[in-house]
C-alpha positions as CSV (number, residue, x, y, z in Angstrom):
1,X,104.6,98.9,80.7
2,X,102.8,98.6,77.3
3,X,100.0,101.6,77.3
4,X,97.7,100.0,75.4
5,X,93.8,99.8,76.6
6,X,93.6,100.7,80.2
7,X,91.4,99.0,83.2
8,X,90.6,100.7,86.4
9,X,91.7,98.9,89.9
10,X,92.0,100.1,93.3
11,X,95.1,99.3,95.3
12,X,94.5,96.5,97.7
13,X,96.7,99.0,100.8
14,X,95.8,102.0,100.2
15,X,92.5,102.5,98.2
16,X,94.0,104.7,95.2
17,X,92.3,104.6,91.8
18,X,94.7,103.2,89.1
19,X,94.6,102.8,85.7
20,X,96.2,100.3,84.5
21,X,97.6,99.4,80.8
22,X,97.4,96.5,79.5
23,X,100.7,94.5,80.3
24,X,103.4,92.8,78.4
25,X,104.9,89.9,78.9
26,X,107.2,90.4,82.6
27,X,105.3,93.2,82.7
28,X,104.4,94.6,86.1
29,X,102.0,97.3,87.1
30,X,102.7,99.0,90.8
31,X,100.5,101.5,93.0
32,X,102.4,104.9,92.5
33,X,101.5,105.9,96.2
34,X,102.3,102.9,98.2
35,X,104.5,100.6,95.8
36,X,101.8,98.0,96.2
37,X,102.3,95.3,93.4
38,X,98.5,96.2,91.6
39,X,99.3,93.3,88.3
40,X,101.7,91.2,86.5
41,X,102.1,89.5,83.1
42,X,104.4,86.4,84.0
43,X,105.1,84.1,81.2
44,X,102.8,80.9,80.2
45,X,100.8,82.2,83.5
46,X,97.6,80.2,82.4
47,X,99.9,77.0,81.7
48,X,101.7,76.8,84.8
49,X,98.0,77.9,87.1
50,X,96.6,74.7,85.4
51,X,99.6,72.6,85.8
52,X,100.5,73.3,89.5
53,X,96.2,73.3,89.8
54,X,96.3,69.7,88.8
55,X,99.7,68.2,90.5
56,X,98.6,69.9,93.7
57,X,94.9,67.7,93.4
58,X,97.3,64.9,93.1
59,X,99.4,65.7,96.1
60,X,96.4,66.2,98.0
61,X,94.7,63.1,97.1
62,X,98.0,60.9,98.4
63,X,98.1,63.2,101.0
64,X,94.7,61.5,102.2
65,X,95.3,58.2,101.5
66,X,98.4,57.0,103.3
67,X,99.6,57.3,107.3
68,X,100.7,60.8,107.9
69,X,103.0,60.0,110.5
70,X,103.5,57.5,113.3
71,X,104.2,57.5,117.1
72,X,106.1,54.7,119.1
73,X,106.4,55.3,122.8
74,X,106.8,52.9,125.2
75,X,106.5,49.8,122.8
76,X,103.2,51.4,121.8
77,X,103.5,52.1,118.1
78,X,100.0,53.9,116.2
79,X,99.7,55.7,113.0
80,X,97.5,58.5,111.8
81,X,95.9,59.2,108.7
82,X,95.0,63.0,107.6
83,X,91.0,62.5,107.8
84,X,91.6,60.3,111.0
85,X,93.6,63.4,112.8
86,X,89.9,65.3,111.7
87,X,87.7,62.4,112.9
88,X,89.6,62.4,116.2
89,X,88.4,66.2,116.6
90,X,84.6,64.8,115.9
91,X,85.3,62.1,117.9
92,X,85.9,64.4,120.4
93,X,82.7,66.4,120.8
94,X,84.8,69.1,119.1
95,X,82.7,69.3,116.3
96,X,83.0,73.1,115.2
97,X,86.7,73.0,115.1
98,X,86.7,69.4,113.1
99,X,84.8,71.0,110.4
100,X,86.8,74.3,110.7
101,X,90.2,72.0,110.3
102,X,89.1,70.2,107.9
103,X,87.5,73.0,105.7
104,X,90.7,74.9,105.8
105,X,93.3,72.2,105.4
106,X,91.5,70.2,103.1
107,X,88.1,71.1,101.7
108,X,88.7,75.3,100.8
109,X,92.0,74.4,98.9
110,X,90.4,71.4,97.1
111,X,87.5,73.4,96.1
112,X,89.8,76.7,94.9
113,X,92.0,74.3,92.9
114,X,89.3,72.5,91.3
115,X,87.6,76.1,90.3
116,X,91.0,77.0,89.0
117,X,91.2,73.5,87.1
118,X,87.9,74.3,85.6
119,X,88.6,77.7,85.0
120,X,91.5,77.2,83.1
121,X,89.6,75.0,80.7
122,X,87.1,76.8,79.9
123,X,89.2,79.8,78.8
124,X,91.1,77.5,76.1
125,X,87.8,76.2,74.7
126,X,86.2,78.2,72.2
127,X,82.6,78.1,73.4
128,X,83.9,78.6,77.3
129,X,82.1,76.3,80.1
130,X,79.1,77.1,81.9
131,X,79.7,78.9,85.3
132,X,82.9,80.0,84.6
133,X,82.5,83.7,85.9
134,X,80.9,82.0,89.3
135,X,83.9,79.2,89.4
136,X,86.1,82.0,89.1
137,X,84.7,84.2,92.0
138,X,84.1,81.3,94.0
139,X,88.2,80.4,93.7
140,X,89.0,84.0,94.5
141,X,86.9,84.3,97.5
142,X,88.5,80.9,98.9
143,X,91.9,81.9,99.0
144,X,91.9,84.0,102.2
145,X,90.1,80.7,103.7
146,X,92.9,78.5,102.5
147,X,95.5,77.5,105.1
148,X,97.3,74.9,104.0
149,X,100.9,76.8,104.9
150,X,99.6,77.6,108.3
151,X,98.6,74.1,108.9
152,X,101.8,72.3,108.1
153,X,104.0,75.3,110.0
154,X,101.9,74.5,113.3
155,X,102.3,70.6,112.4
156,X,106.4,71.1,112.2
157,X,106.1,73.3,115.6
158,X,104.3,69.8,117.5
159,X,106.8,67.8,115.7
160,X,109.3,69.6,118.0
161,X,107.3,68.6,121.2
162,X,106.6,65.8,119.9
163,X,109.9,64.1,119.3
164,X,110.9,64.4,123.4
165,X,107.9,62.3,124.4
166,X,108.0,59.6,121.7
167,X,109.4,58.1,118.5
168,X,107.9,60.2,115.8
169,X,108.2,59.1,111.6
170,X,106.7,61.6,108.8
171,X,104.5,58.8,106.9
172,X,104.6,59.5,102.9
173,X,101.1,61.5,103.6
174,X,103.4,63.9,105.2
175,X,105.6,64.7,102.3
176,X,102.7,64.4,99.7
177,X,100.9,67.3,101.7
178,X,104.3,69.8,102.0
179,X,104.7,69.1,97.8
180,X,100.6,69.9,97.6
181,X,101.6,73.3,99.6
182,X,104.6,73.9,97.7
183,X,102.2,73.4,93.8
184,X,99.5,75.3,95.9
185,X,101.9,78.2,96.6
186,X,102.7,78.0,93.2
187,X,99.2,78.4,92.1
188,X,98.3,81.6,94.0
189,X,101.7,83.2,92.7
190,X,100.1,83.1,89.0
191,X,97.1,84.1,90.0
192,X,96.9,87.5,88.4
193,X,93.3,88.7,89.1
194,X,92.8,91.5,86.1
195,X,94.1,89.5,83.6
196,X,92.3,86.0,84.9
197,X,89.0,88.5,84.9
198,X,89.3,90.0,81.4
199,X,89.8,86.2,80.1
200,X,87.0,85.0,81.5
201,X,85.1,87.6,80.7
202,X,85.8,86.9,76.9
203,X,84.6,83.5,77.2
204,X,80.8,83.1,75.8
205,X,79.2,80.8,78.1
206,X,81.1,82.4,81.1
């Protein structure tokens, strides 16, 4: 590491006070008591945040807008659309759970992408964006909520079930949602929180 002007952090596992120096490029800054990976300096970080930010909204958009997947059993054929799979929930009279299912598949990850969109902007302009501190916070306090992974994992486990009761075909939504995981995984891997933080904070109108 590059010991240039140090910040302060506390490990995330075991609550030790570290100072950490500013970081080069590849750079990586670890807890010395637990090994706890504290910061990193990857390369074109920023870039590559706003990039997979951006193709994920796009996944995630054609993830809503075509049949997710389709059942045929016993010459009785019906398709299912993302929303409609949360609308069946309402339908239901399981209204806390469609709203939870939705939230965490759906509206948490669009949110936290769209704060890291608008993030990412305002750092490259010169007079910053309004809000960009409270975008930023907002996006940080919505990952732990985001469970996009979880959902499609539990969605591949039914598939299993699934397939010995009836004719089962992954509709293009499926596949668009697994690529909006994949550039949302992406995304939280370049996430570096100090170094996000001390960008923002350099921004005027942040």
């Amino acid at each position: 590491m590059t010991a240039l002007a140090a910040s302060r952090m506390v490990c995330h596992e075991c609550d030790l006070v570290v100072d950490i120096p500013e970081l080069a490029v590849n750079d990586k800054a670890y807890c010395p008591r637990c090994s706890y990976l504290l910061a990193s300096n990857r390369p074109n970080a920023f870039s590559k945040m706003f990039a997979y930010s951006v193709a994920a909204l796009i996944f995630l958009a054609l993830a809503n807008a075509f049949p997710f997947l389709s059942l045929n059993a016993s010459g009785h054929e019906q398709s299912v659309t993302l929303p409609e799979s949360v609308a069946v929930l309402f339908n239901e009279d399981h209204v806390l759970l469609s709203a939870i299912v939705f939230a965490t598949i759906i509206g948490v990850p669009a949110v936290l992408l769209l704060g890291i969109v608008y993030v990412s902007i305002a750092i490259r302009l010169p007079q910053g964006l309004p809000g960009t501190r409270r975008a930023l916070r907002w996006s940080l306090n919505l990952i732990p909520w985001s469970m996009a992974e979880i959902f499609l994992i539990g969605i591949l486990v039914s598939f299993i079930k699934i397939v010995s009761l009836a004719n089962v075909a992954l509709g293009m939504s499926f596949w668009a949602y697994v690529a909006f995981t994949v550039f949302l995984i992406l995304v939280l891997i370049n996430i570096d929180r100090r170094e996000v933080w001390r960008r923002v904070q350099a921004v005027r109108n942040g």
